[in-house]
N, CA, C and O atoms as a GROMACS GRO file, in nm:
protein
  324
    1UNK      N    1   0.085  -0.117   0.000
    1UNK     CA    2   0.000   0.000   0.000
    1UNK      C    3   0.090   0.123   0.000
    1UNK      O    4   0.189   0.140   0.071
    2UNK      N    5   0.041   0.205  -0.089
    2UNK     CA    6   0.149   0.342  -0.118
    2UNK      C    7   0.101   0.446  -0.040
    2UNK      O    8   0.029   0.392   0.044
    3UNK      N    9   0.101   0.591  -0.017
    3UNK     CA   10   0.053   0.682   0.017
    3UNK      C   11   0.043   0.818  -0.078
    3UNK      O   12   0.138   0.832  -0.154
    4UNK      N   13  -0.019   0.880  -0.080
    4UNK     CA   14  -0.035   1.013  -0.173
    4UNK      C   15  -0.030   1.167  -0.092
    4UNK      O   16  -0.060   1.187   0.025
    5UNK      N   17   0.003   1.237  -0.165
    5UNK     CA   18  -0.036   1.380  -0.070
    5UNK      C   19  -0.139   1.456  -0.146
    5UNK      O   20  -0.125   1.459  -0.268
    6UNK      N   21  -0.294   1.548  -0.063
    6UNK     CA   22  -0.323   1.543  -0.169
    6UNK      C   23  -0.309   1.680  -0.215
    6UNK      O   24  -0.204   1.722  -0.166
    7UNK      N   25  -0.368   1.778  -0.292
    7UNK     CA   26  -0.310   1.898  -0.351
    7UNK      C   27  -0.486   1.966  -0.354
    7UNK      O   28  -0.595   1.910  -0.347
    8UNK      N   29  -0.445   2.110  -0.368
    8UNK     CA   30  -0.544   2.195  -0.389
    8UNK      C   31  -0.578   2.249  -0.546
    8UNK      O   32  -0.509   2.343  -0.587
    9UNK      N   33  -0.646   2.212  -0.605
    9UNK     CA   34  -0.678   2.282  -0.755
    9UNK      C   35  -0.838   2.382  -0.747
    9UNK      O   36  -0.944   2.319  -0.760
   10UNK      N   37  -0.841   2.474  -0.734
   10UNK     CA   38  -0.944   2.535  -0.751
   10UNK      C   39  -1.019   2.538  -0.618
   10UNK      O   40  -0.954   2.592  -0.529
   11UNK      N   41  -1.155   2.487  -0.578
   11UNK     CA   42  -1.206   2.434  -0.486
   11UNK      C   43  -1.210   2.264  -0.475
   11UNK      O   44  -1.297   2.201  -0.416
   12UNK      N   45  -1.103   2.210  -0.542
   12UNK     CA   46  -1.105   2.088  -0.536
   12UNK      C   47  -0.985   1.992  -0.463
   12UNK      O   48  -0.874   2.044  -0.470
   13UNK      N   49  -0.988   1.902  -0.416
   13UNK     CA   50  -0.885   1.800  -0.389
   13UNK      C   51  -0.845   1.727  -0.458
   13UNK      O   52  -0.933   1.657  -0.509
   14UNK      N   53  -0.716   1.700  -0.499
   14UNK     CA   54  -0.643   1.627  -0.606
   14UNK      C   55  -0.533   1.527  -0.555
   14UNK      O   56  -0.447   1.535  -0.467
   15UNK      N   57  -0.574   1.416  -0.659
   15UNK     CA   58  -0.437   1.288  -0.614
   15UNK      C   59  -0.386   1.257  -0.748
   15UNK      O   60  -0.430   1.251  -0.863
   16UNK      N   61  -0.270   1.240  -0.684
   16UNK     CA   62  -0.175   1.181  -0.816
   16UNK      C   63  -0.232   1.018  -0.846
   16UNK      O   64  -0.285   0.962  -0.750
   17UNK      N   65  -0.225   0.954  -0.955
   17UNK     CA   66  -0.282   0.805  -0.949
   17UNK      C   67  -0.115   0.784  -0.994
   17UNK      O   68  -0.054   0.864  -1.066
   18UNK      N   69  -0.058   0.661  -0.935
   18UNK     CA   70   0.086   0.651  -0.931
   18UNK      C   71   0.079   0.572  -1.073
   18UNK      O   72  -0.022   0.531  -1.131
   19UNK      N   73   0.216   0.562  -1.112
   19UNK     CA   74   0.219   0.578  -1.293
   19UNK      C   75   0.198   0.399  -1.309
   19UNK      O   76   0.130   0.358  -1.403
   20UNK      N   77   0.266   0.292  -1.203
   20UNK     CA   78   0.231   0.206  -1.216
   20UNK      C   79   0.077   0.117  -1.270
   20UNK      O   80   0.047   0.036  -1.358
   21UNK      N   81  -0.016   0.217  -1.116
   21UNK     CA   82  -0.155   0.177  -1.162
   21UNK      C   83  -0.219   0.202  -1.329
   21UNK      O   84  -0.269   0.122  -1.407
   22UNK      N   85  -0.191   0.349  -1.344
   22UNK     CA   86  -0.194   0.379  -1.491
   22UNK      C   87  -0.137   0.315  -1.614
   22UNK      O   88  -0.191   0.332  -1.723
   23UNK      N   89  -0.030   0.243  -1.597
   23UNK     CA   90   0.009   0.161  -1.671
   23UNK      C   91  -0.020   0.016  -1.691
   23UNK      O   92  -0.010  -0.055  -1.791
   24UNK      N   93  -0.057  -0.010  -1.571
   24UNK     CA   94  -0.132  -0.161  -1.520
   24UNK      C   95  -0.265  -0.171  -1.621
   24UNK      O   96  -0.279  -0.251  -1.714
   25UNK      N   97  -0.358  -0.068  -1.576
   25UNK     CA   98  -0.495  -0.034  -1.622
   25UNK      C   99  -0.500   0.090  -1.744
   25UNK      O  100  -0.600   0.161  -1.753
   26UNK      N  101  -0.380   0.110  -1.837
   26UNK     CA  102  -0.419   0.118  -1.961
   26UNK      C  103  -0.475   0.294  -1.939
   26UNK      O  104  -0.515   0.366  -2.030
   27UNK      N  105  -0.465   0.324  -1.821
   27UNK     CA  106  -0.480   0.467  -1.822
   27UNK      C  107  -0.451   0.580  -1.902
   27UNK      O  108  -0.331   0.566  -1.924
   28UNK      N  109  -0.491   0.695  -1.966
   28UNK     CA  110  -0.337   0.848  -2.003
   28UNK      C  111  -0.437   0.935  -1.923
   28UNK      O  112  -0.534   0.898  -1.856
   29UNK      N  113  -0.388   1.066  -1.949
   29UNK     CA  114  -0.488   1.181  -1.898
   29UNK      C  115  -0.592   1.170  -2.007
   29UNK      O  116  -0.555   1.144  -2.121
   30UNK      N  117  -0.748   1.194  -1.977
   30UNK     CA  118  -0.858   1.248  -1.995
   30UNK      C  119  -0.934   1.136  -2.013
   30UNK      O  120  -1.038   1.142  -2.079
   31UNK      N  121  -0.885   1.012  -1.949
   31UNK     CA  122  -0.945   0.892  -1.952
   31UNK      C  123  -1.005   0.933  -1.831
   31UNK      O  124  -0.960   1.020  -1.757
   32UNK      N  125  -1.164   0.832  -1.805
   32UNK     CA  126  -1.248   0.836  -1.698
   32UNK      C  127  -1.256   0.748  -1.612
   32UNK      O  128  -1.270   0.640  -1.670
   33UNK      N  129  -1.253   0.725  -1.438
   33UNK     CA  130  -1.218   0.624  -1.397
   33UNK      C  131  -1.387   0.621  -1.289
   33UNK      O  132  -1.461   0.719  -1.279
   34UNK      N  133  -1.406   0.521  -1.240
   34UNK     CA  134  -1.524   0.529  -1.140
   34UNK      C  135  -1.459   0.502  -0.999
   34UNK      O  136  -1.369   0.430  -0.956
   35UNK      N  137  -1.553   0.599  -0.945
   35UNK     CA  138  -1.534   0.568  -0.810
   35UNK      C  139  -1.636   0.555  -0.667
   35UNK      O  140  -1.735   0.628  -0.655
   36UNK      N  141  -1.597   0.447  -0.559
   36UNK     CA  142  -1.697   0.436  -0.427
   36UNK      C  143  -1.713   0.507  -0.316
   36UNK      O  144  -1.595   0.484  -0.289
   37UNK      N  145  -1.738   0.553  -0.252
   37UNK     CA  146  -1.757   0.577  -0.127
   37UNK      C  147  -1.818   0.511  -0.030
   37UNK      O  148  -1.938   0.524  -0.003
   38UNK      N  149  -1.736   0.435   0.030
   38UNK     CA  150  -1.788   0.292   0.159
   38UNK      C  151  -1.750   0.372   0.287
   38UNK      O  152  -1.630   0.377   0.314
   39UNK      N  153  -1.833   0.433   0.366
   39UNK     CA  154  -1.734   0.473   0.511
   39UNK      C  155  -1.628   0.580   0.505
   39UNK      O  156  -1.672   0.695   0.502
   40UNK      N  157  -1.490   0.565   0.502
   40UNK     CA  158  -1.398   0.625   0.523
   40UNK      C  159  -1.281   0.561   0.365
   40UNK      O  160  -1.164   0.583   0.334
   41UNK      N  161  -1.388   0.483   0.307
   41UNK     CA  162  -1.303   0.395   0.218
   41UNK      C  163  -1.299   0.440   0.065
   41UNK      O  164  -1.420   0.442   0.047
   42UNK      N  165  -1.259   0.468  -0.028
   42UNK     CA  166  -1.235   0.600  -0.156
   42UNK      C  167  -1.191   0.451  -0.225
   42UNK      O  168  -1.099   0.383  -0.179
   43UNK      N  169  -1.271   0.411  -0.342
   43UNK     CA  170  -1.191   0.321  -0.423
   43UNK      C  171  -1.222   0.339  -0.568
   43UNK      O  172  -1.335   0.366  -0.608
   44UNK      N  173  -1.140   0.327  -0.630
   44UNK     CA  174  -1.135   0.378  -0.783
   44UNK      C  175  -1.103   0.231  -0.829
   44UNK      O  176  -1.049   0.132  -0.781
   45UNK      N  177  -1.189   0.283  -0.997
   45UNK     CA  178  -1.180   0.166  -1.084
   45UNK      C  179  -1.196   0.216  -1.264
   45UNK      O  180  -1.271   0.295  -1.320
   46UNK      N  181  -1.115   0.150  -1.300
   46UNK     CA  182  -1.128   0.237  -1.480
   46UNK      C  183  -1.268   0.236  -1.508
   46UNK      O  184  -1.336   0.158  -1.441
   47UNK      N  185  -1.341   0.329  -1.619
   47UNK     CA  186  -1.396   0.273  -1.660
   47UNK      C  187  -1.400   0.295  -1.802
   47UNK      O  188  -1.369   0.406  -1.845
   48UNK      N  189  -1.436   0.198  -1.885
   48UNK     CA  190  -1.418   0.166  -2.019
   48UNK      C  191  -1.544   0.200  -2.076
   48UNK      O  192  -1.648   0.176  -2.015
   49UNK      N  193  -1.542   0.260  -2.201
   49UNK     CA  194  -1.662   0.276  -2.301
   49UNK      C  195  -1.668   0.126  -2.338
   49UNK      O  196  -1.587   0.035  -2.318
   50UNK      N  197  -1.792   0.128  -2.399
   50UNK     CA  198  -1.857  -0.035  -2.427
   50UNK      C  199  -1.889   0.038  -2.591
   50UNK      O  200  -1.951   0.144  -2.580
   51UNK      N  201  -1.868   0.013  -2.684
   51UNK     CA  202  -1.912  -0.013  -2.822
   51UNK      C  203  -2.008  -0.078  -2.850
   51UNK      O  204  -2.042  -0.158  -2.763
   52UNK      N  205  -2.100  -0.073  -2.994
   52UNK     CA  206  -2.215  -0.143  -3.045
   52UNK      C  207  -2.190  -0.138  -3.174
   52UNK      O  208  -2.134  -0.032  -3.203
   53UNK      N  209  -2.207  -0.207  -3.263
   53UNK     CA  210  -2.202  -0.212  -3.404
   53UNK      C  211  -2.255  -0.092  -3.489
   53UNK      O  212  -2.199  -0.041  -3.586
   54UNK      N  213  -2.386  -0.054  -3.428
   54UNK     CA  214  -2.504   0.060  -3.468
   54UNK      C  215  -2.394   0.154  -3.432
   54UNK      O  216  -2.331   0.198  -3.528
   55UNK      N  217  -2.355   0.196  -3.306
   55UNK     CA  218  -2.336   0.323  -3.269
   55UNK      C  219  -2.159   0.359  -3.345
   55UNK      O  220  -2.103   0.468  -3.363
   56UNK      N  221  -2.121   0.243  -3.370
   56UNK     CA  222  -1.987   0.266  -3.487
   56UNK      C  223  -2.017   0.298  -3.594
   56UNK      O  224  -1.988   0.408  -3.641
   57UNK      N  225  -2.095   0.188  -3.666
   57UNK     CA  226  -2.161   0.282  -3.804
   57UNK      C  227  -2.165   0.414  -3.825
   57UNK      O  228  -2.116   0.484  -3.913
   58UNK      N  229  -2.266   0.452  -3.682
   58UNK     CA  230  -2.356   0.522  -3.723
   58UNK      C  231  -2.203   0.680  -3.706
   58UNK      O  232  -2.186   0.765  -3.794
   59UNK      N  233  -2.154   0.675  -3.625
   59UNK     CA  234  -2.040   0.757  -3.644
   59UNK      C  235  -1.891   0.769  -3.715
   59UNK      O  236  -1.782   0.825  -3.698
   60UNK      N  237  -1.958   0.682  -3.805
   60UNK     CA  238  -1.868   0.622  -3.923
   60UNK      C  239  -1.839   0.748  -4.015
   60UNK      O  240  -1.951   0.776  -4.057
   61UNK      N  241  -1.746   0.844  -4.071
   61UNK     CA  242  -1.804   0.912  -4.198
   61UNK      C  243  -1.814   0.850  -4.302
   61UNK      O  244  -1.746   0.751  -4.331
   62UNK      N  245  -1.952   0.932  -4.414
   62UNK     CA  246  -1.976   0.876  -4.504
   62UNK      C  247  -1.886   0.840  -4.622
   62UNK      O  248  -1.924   0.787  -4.726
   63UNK      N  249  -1.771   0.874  -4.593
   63UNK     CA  250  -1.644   0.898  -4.762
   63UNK      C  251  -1.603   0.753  -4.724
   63UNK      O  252  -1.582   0.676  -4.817
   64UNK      N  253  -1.585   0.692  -4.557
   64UNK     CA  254  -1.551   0.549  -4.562
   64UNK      C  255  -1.654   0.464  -4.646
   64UNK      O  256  -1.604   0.362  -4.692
   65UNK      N  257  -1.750   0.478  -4.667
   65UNK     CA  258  -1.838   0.379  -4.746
   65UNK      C  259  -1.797   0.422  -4.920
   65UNK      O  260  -1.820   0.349  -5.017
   66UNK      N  261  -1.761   0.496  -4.924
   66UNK     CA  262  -1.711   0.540  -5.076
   66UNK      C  263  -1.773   0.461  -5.184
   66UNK      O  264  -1.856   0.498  -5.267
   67UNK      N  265  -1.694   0.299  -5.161
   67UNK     CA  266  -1.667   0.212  -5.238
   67UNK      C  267  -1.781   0.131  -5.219
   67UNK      O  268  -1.798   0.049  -5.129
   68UNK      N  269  -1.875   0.166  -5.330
   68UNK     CA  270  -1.997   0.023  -5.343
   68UNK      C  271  -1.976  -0.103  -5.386
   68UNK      O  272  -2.071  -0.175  -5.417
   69UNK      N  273  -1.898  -0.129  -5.391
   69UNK     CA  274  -1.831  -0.247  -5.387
   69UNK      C  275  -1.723  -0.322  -5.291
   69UNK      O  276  -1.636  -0.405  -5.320
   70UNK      N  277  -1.760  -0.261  -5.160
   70UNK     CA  278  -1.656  -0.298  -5.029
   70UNK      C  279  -1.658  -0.436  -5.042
   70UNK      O  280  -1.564  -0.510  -5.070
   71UNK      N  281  -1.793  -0.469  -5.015
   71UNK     CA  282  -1.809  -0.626  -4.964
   71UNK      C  283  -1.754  -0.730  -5.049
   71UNK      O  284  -1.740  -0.840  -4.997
   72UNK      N  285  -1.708  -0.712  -5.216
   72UNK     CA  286  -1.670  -0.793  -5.284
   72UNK      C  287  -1.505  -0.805  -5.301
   72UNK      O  288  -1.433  -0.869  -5.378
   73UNK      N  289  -1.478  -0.700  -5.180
   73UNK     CA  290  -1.348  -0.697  -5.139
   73UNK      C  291  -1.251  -0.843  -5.132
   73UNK      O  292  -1.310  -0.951  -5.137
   74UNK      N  293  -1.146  -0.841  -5.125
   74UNK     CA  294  -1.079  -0.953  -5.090
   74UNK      C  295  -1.069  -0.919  -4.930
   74UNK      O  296  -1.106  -0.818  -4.870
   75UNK      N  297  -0.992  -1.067  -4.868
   75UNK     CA  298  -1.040  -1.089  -4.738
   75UNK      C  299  -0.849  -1.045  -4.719
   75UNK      O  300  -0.756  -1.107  -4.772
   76UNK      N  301  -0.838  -0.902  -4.613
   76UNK     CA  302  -0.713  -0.938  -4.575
   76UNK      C  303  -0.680  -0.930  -4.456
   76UNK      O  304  -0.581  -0.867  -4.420
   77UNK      N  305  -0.765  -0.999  -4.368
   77UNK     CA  306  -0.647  -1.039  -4.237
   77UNK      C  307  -0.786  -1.181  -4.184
   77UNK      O  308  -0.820  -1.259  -4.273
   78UNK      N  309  -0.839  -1.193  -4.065
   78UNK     CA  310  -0.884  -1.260  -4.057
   78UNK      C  311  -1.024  -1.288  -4.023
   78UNK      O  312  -1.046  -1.347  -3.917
   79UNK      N  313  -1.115  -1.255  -4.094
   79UNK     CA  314  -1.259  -1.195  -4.145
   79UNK      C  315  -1.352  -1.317  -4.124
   79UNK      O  316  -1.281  -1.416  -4.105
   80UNK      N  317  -1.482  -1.348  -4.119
   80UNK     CA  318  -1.521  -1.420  -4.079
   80UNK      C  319  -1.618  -1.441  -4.195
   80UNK      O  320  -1.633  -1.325  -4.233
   81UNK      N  321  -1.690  -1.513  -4.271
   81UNK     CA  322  -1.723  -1.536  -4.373
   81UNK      C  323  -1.860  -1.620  -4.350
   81UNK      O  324  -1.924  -1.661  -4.447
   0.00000   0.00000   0.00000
């Protein structure tokens, strides 16, 4: 178990997250992490966007579809058929 000091930003309290954890869990800055409040107990946990097929599409731009003829593409890496 490590310890932190914590710092003043604005009206807020600030902790360093030590570079290990961040590297462990895939962290950089402006990534979002969740966190508990049990008692006296502060616990943090990444949290990850979840993707959907629809919601990729759908923020797809349209110049990637260009080619009306994608699908008769050749297969190059490992595609499922």
């Amino acid at each position: 178990m490590g310890t932190a000091t914590l710092r003043r930003s604005g009206g807020s309290l600030i902790m360093v997250i030590p570079p290990a954890y961040a590297e462990q869990n895939h962290l950089t800055a402006g990534d979002t992490v969740k966190f508990n409040i049990e008692g006296q107990r502060l616990t943090l946990s990444p949290q990850r966007k979840r993707y959907d097929a629809a919601s990729l599409l759908a923020e797809t731009p349209a110049e990637f579809f260009s080619d009306s003829e994608w699908d008769k593409l050749p297969a190059t890496g490992q595609e499922v058929w």
